[in-house]
C-alpha positions as CSV (number, residue, x, y, z in Angstrom):
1,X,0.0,0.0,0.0
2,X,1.1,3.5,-0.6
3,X,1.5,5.4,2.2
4,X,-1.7,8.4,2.8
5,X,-0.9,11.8,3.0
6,X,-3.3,13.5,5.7
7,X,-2.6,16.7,6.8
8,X,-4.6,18.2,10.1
9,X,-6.9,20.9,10.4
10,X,-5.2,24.1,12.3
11,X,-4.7,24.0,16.1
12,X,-7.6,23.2,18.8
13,X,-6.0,26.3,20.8
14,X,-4.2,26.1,23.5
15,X,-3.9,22.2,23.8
16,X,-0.2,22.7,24.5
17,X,2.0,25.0,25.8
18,X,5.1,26.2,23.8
19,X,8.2,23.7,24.2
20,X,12.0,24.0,25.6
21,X,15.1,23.5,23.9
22,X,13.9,24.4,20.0
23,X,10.7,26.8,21.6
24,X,8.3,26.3,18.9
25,X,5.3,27.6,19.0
26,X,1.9,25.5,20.2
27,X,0.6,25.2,16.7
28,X,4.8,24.3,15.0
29,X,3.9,22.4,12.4
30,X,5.2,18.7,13.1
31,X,5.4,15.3,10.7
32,X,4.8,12.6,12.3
33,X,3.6,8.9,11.5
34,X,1.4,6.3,12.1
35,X,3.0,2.7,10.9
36,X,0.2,0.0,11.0
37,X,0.0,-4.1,10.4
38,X,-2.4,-3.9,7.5
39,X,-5.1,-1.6,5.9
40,X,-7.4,-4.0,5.1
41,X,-8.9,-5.1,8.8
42,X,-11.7,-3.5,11.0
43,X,-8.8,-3.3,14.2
44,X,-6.1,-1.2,12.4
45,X,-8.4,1.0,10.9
46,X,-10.2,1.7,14.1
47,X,-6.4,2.9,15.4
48,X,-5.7,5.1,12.0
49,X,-8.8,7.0,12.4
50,X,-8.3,7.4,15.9
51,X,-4.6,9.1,15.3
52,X,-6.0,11.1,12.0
53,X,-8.6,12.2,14.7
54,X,-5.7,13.3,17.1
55,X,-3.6,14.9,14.6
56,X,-6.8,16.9,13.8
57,X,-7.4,18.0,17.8
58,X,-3.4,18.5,17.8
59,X,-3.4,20.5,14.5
60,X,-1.0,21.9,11.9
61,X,0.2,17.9,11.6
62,X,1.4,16.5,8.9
63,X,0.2,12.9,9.4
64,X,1.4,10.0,7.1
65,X,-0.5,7.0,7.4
66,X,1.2,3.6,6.1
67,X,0.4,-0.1,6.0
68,X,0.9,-3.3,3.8
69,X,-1.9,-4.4,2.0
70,X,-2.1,-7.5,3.7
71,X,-0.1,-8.8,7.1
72,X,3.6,-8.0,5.7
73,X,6.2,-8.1,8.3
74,X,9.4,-7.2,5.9
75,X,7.2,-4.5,4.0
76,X,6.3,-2.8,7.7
77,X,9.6,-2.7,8.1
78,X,10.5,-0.9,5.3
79,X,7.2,1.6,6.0
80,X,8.5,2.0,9.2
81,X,12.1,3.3,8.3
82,X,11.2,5.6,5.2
83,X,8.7,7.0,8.7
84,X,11.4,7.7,10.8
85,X,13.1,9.4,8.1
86,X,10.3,11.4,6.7
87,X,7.8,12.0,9.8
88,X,11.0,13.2,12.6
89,X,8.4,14.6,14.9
90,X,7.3,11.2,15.9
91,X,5.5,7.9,15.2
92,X,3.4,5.3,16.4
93,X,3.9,2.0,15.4
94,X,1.4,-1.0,15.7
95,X,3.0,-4.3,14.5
96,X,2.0,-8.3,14.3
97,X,5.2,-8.9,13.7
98,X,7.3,-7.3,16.3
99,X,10.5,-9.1,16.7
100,X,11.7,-7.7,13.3
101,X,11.3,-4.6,14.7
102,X,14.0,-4.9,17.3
103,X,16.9,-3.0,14.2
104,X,14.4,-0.6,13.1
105,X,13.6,0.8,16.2
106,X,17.3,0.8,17.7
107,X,17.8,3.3,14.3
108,X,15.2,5.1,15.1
109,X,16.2,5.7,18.8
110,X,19.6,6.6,16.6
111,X,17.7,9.5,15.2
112,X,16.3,10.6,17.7
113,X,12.8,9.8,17.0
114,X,10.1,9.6,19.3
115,X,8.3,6.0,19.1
116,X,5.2,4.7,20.9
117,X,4.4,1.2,20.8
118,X,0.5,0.9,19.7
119,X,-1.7,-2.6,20.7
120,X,1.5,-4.5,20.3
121,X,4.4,-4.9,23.4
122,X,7.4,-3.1,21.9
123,X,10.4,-6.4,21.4
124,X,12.4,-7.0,23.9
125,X,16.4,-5.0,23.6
126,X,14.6,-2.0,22.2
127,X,14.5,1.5,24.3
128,X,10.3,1.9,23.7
129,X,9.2,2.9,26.8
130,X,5.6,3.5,25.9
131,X,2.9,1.1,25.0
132,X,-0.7,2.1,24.3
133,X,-2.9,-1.1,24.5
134,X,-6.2,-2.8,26.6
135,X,-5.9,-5.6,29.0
136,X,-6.2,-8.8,26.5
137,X,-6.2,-10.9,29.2
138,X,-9.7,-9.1,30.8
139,X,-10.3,-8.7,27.2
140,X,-10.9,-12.7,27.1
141,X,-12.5,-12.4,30.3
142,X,-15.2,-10.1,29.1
143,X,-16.2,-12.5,26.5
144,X,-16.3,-15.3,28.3
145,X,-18.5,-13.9,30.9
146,X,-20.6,-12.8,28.4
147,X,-20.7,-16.5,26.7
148,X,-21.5,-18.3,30.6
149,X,-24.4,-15.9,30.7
150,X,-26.1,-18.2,26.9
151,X,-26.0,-21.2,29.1
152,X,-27.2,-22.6,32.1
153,X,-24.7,-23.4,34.9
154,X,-24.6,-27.4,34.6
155,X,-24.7,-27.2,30.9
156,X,-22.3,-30.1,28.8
157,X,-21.1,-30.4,26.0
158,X,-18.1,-28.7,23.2
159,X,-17.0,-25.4,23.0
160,X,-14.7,-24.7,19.9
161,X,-12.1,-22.1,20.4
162,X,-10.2,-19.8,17.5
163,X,-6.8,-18.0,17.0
164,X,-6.9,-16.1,14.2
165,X,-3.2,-15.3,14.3
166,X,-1.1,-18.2,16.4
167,X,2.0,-17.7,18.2
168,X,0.9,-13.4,18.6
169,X,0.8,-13.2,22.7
170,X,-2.2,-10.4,22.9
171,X,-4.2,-13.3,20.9
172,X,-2.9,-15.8,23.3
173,X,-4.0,-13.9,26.2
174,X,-7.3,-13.3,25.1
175,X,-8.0,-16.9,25.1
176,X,-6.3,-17.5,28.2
177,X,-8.5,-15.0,29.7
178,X,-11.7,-16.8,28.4
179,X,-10.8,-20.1,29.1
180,X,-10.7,-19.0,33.0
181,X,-14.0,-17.8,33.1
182,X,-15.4,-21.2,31.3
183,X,-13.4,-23.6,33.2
184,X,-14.5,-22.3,36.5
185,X,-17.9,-21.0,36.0
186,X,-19.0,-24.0,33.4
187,X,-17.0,-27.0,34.6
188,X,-19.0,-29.4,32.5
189,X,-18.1,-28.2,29.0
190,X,-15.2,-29.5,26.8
191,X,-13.1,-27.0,25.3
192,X,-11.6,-28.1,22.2
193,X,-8.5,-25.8,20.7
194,X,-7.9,-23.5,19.6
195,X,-7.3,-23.6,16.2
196,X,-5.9,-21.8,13.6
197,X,-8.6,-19.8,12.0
198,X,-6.4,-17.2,10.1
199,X,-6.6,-13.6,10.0
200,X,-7.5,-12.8,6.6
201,X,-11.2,-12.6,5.7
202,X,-11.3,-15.5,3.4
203,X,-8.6,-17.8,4.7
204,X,-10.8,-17.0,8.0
205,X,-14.0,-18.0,6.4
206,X,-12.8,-21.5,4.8
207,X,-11.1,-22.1,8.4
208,X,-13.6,-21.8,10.2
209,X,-16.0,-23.7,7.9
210,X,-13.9,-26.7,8.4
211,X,-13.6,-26.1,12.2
212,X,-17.5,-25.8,12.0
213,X,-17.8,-29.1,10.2
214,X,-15.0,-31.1,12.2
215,X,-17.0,-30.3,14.9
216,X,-20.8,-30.9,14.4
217,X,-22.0,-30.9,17.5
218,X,-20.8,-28.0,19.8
219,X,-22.6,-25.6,20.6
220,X,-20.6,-22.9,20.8
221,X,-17.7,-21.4,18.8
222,X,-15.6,-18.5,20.2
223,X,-12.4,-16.2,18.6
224,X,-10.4,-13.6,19.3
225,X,-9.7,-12.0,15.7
226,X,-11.7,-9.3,13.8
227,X,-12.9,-11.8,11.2
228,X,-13.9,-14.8,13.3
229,X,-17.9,-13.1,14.4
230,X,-18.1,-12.3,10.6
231,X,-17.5,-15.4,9.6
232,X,-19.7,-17.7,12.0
233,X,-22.6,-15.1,11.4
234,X,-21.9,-16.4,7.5
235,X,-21.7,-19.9,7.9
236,X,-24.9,-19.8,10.3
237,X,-26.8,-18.3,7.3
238,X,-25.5,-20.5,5.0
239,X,-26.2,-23.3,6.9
240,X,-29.3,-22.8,8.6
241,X,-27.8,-24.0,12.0
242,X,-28.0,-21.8,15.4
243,X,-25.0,-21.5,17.4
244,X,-23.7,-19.7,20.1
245,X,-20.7,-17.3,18.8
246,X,-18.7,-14.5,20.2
247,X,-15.4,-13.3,19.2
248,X,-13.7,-9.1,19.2
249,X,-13.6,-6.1,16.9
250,X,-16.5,-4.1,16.2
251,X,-16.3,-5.1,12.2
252,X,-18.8,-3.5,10.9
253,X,-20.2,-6.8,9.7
254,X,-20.0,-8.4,13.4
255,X,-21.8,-5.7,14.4
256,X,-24.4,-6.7,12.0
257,X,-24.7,-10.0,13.1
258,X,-24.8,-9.1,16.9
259,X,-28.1,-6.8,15.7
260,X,-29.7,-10.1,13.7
261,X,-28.8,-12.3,16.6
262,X,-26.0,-14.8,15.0
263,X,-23.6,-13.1,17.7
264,X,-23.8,-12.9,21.3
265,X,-21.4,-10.8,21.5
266,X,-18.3,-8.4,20.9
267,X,-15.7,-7.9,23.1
268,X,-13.9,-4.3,21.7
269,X,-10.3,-3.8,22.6
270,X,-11.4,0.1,21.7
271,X,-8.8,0.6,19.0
272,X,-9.7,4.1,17.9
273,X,-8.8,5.0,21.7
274,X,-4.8,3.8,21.3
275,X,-4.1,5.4,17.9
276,X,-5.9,8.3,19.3
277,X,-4.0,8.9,23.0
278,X,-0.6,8.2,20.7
279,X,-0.9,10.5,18.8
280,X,-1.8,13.1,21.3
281,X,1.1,12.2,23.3
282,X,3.4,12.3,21.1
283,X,2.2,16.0,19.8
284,X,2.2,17.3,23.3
285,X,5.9,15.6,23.6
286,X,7.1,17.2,20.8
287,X,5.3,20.8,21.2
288,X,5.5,21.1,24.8
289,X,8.3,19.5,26.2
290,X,6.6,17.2,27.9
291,X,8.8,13.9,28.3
292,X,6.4,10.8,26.8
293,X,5.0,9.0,29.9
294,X,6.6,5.4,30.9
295,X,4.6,2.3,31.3
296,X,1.5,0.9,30.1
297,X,-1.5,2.6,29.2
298,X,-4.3,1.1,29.2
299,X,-6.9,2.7,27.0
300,X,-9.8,0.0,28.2
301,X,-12.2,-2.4,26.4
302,X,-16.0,-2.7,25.9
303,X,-18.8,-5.6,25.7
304,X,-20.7,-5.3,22.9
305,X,-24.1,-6.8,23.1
306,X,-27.9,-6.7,22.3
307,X,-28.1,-4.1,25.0
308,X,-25.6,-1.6,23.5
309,X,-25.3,-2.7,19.8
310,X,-27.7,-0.2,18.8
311,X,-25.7,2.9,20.3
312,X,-22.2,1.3,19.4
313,X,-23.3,0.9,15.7
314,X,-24.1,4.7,15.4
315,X,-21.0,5.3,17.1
316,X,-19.4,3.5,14.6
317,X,-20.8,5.4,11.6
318,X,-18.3,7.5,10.2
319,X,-15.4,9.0,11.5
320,X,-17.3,12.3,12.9
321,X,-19.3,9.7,15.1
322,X,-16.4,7.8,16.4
323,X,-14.4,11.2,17.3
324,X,-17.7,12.6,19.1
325,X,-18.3,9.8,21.0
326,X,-15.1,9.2,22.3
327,X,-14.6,12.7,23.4
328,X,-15.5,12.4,27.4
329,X,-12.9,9.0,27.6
330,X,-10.2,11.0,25.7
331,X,-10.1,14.2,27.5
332,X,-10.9,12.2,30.4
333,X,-7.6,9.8,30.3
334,X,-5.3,12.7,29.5
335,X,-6.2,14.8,32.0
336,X,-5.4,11.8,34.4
337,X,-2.5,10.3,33.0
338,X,-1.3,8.6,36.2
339,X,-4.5,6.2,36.2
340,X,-3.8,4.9,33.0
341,X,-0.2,3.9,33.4
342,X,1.1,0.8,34.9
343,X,4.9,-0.7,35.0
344,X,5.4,-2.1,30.9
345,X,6.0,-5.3,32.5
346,X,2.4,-5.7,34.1
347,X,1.0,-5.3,30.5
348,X,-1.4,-8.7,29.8
């Protein structure tokens, strides 16, 4: 993909104060950068229009947003450094592939460019001393409290699990987190998996239809990627069969199938939320001398369900309705930095 030129509207005033070696003025123009996994999938778009939404608040930005076309690791790379050549101001950088980013960002560091890790831990032997990303862990957690609520407490019987991307920890912890909450609260179901269920909408689809088929009988089917509700929803209606499913990512298609009742539920990792506070970090860094906070930050997560879907679909409209309706949580988590942050090491 070629990276997007987007360049903010002028300055919200006043959202920073002028900065201390170079003393640039609150509304210096910057470049800056947000490097993402791929263009194509409902969670790293969520986090571009979140940062395009910061740049806007931050103003004067000159924001380059860049992804593969598809999950690329060496092509990310290469995104990356042309970034931290071109966008010196700054950039945030979500990655799938993060242990071939451990060179890239020791030359950025190099340079002098400000990084902030985005929904991804930054590698290990790199100096990143931000991350921006949920709890995947509770993430898991919420969804499988949500799926104990379909059934009753002494049901039996399979539950299928998913990983749309094996081997990627956040993933890993999701499931970890669900399979808790099912082990303890339904002790009389059988978990089978999880199985690879890939992340790309048609490799997802055909995986899941042969998960769905090796396994006749369960009665439910639960995954952790962007894709996986989409594609249960699908093979329900192609079927004719009724089954409990639940996975993450307000897709925009899952979201559908929550409101027609072939989904449970969603549980959001609120992705606008991390490209957005990185952003905004990073401008105030860079305009007002403010050094980039340490530590986690967790940004939070959300249940999606037949009690909200209706209010989280019109939130998910357009880009005007995402930025309006995230407005109280934004200003609300950088006002109070300090109860967002945790040691890097606690991140789950």
């Amino acid at each position: 993909m070629r990276p997007q030129r987007y360049v903010a509207a002028l300055a919200v005033a006043g959202l920073v104060a002028g900065c201390g070696t170079a003393e640039p003025s609150a509304n210096a123009p910057l470049k800056m950068a947000f490097v993402y996994a791929t263009s194509t999938q409902n969670p790293f778009q969520e986090m571009a229009f979140g940062a395009k939404a910061a740049a806007d608040d931050a103003g004067n930005v000159d924001l380059t947003l860049s992804a593969p076309s598809s999950v690329d690791g060496p092509q990310e790379v290469s995104l990356f450094q042309s970034a931290i050549r071109n966008s010196t101001d700054g950039v945030a950088l979500e990655t799938l592939t993060p242990d071939l980013f451990v060179r890239p960002l020791r030359q950025a560091k190099d340079l002098d460019v400000p990084v902030v890790a985005v929904d991804t831990l930054p590698p290990r032997g790199t100096e990143v001393g931000l991350y921006i990303g949920n709890s995947n862990t509770d993430l898991g957690k919420l969804l499988g409290e949500e799926f104990v609520k379909q059934v009753p407490e002494n049901a039996t019987g399979e539950v299928v699990l998913g990983n749309a991307i094996p081997g990627l920890t956040l993933l890993q912890q999701r499931l970890d987190g669900m399979k808790s909450v099912i082990e303890a609260k339904r002790p009389g179901l059988r978990i089978s998996g999880p199985f690879d269920s890939g992340s790309e909408p048609t490799s997802n689809f055909t995986k899941w239809n042969d998960i769905v088929k090796a396994h006749p009988d369960a009665i439910g089917y639960l995954g952790v990627g962007a894709q996986d509700a989409v594609s249960l929803a699908l093979i329900q209606k192609n079927t004719g069969r009724k089954f409990l499913a639940g996975s993450c990512d307000p897709d925009v298609s899952a979201l559908q199938a929550v409101k027609d009742g072939y989904v449970f539920a969603l549980a959001s990792p609120e992705h606008w939320m991390k490209g957005y506070i990185a952003l905004r970090l990073l401008a105030e860094h860079k305009r007002g001398g403010k050094d980039l906070p340490k530590g986690w930050w967790n940004t939070g997560s959300l249940v999606v369900n037949a009690d909200n879907i209706d209010q989280i679909m019109a939130r998910q409209k357009d880009e005007g309705s995402r930025k309006a309706a995230f407005k109280a949580e934004t200003d609300r988590q950088l006002a109070e930095p300090a109860k967002h942050l945790r040691p890097i090491g606690e991140a789950n």
